[in-house]
N, C-alpha and C positions, 0 to 999 in steps of 0.2 A: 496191280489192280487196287490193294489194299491202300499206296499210295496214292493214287488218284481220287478216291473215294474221301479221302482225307482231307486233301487239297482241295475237292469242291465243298467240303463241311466246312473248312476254314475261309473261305472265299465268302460263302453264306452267309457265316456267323458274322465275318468282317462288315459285309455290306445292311446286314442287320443294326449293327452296334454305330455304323455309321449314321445312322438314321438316326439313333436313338440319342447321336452326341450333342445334335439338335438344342438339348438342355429342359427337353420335357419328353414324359415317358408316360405312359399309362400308369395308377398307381391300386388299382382296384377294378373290378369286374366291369367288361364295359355290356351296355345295351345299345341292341340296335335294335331299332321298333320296325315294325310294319302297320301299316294303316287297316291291312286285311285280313282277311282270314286264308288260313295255310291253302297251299295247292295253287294260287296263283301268280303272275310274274314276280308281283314283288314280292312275295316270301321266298321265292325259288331265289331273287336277288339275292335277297339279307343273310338267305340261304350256303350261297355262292361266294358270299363273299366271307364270310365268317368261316367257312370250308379251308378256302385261299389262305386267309393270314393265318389260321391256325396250325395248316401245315407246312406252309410257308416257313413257319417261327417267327414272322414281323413284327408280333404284338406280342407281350411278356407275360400277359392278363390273360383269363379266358374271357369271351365274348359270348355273350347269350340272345338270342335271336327272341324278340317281345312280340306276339302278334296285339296290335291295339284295330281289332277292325269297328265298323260303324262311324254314323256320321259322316261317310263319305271321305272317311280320310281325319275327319278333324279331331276324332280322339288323341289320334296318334299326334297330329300336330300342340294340339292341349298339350298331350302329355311331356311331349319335351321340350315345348314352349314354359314350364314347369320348370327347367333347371338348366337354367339361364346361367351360359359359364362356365357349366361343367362338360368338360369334353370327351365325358367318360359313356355320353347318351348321343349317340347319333341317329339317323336316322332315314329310311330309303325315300328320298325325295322325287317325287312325280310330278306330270303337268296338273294332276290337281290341286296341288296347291297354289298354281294362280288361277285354274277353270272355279274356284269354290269361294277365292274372293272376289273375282269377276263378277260371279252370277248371287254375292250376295249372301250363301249360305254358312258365311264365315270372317270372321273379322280380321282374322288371323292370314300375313300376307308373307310373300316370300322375305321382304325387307327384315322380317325377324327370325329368321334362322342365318346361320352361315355356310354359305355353298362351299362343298369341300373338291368337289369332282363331281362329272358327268361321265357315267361307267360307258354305256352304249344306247342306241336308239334299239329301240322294240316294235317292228312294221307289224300293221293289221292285218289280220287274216279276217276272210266272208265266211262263215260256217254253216251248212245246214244238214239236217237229219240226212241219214243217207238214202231216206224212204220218202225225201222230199222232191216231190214234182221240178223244183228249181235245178236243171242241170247244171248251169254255165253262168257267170258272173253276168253276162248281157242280160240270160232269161229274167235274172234278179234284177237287175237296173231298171228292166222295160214295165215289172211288175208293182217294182215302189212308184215309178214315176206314173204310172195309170192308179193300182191299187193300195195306196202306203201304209192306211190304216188296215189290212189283210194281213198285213206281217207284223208280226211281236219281234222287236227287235230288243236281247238282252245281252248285258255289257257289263261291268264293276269298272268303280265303284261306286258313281254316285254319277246322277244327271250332267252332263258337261265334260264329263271325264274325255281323255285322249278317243278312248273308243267310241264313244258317244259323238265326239265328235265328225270323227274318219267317215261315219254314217252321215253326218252331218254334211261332210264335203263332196260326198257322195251324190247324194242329192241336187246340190249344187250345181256340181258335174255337169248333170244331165238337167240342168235346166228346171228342176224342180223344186219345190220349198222345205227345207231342211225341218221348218216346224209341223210338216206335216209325218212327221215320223211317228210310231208307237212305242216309245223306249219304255225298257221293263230294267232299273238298275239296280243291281243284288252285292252283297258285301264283298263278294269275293267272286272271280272268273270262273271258281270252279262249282262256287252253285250254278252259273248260269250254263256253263256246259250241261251238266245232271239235268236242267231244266228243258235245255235242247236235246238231250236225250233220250227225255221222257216223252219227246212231244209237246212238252206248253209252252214251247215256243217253236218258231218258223226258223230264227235269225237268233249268230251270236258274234258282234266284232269281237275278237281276244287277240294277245297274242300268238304267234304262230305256237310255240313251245307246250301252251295249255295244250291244244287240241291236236298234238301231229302222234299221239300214239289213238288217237282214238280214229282219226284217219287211215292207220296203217291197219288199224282192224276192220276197216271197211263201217264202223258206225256212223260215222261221219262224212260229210263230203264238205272241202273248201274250193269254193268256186270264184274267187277273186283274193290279191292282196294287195296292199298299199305299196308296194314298196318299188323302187327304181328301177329293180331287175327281180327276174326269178328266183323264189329260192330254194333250197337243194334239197337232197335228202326227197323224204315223201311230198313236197311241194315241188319239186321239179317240172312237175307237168301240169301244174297249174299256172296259166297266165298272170301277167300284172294285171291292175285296172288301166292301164298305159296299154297295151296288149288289145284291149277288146273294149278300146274306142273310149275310154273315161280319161281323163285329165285328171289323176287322182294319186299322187304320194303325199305319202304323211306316218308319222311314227310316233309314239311317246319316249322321250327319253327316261332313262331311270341312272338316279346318284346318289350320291352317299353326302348327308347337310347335318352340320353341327346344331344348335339350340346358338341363341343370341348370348354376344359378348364372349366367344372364347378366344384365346390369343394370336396372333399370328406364328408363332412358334408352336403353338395345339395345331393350327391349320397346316403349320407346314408338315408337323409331325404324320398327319393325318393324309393327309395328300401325296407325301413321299411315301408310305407304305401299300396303297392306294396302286400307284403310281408302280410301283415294283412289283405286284402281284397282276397287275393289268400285261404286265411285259412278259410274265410266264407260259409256260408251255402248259401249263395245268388249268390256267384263264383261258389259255385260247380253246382250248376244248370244251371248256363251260359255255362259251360263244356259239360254236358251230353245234354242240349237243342243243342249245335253245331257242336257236336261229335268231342269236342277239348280232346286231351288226357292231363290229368294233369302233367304237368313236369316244374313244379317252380325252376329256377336257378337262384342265385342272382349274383351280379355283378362281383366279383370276378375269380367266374368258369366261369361263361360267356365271360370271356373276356378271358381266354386262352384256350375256346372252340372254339372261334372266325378262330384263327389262323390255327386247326384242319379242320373247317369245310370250310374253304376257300382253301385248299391245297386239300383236298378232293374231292370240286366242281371244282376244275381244272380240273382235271383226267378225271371229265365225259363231262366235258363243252370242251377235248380237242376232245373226242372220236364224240361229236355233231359236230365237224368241226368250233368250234365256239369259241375256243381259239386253241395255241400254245404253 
């Protein structure tokens, strides 16, 4: 046993030092920002991932998780927009960072960071009170598309976001005009849950992971998701929007993006560690624990996915009234 135990420490250590022979190495404390405030997907991300390589051993450094919420994101992009080149500041990159240059509220564009990976895609969940007259994802479709200004629809983090949008294609869907929604957008997913739980709101798109303990308590009910198939756990038995007649997948990805001008040997450093804690058995539970779908892309296709899914989010961010 003793031998065996030994033999996969040196396997480790090996596959570690492999990485690291690369010819650049972490040399001081790295940061990883978050645009929000804690308790939602992407702090759970930054969260996740800093968990991975630390017990991993992949990184040499310790890694300290920043939350920069506000501004819909753009603090955070400020903020590492800031130290341009140093590779020691990364940071969880979201579709808001093209839905905020799109619509305007930020000058700051993906062309200036550096994509390192695309961890996985994050499918919307419909959420309402669980003392909410809305049983079933139809009764909710049949109510925006008659009454839309009747539901407070709340989302993070900021107008245009992923979630904001899914509402957006929702609409759509069913034939109805996406600018006629009531969005309420709060810094973080988990004020807006607290908000639906209090009742000041009707409506909340999130991730499925925010909201599946407060469903297994019965305070919540999810009545629709975005996503292709079913998914498990406590959403088992809730249908797609594919399921109960919507024409509706859609998801936000979430990654891990350098700050501008770091090197290709940073990126590769970054991406190959990335890359090796995505492949483990301690990742794949982080997945199925948050109902994140596995979709590892490295930096390469990421970066002229980039340009797809920004010409994409136009389209729907023109039809929300919230670009041109």
């Amino acid at each position: 046993m003793f031998k065996i135990k030994y033999l996969v420490g040196f396997c480790c250590a090996w596959a570690t030092a492999a990485v690291f022979a690369q010819g650049w190495v972490p040399q001081k404390n790295v940061e990883l920002v978050v645009g929000s405030a804690p308790g939602g997907s992407n702090d759970k991300t930054a969260r996740s991932v800093e968990k991975m390589l630390r017990e991993l051993k992949l990184v040499p450094t310790s890694i300290t998780v920043l939350n920069k919420p506000g501004g819909g994101g753009n603090i955070m992009f400020t903020y590492v927009n800031q130290h341009a080149g140093d590779p020691h500041y990364l940071m969880v990159g979201t579709t808001v960072l093209l839905s905020n240059h799109i619509v305007g509220t930020s000058r700051i564009n993906y062309s200036q960071f550096t994509p390192i990976a695309s961890l996985f895609n994050d499918y919307v969940v419909f959420a309402v009170n669980a003392q909410s007259p809305i049983k079933t994802g139809r009764e909710l479709a049949d109510r925006l598309k008659k009454e839309p200004k009747s539901i407070s629809l709340g989302f993070a983090t900021s107008l245009g976001s992923h979630n904001h949008i899914t509402a957006g294609m929702l609409m759509k869907a069913m034939g109805a005009s996406p600018r006629d929604l009531k969005p309420v957008a709060f810094k973080g997913s988990s004020e807006a849950i607290t908000a639906l739980l209090g009742n000041h709101l009707e409506l909340v798109t999130t991730a499925a992971g925010n909201v599946a303990g407060h469903v297994q308590s019965g305070k919540l009910r999810v009545v629709g998701v975005s996503a292709p198939k079913r998914l498990p756990g406590v959403y088992a038995s809730v249908p797609t929007w594919q399921e109960q007649g919507v024409n509706l997948v859609y998801g936000g990805w979430r990654s891990i993006m350098g700050p501008k001008g770091i090197t290709a040997a940073q990126v590769a450093y970054w991406e190959g560690v990335l890359k090796k804690a995505s492949q483990s058995a301690e990742w794949k539970k982080e997945l199925e624990r948050n109902y994140w779908s596995d979709d590892f892309v490295t930096s390469a296709q990421f970066r002229k996915d980039l340009e797809k899914d920004y010409n994409d989010m136009k389209a729907v961010l023109v039809d929300l009234g919230l670009a041109k």
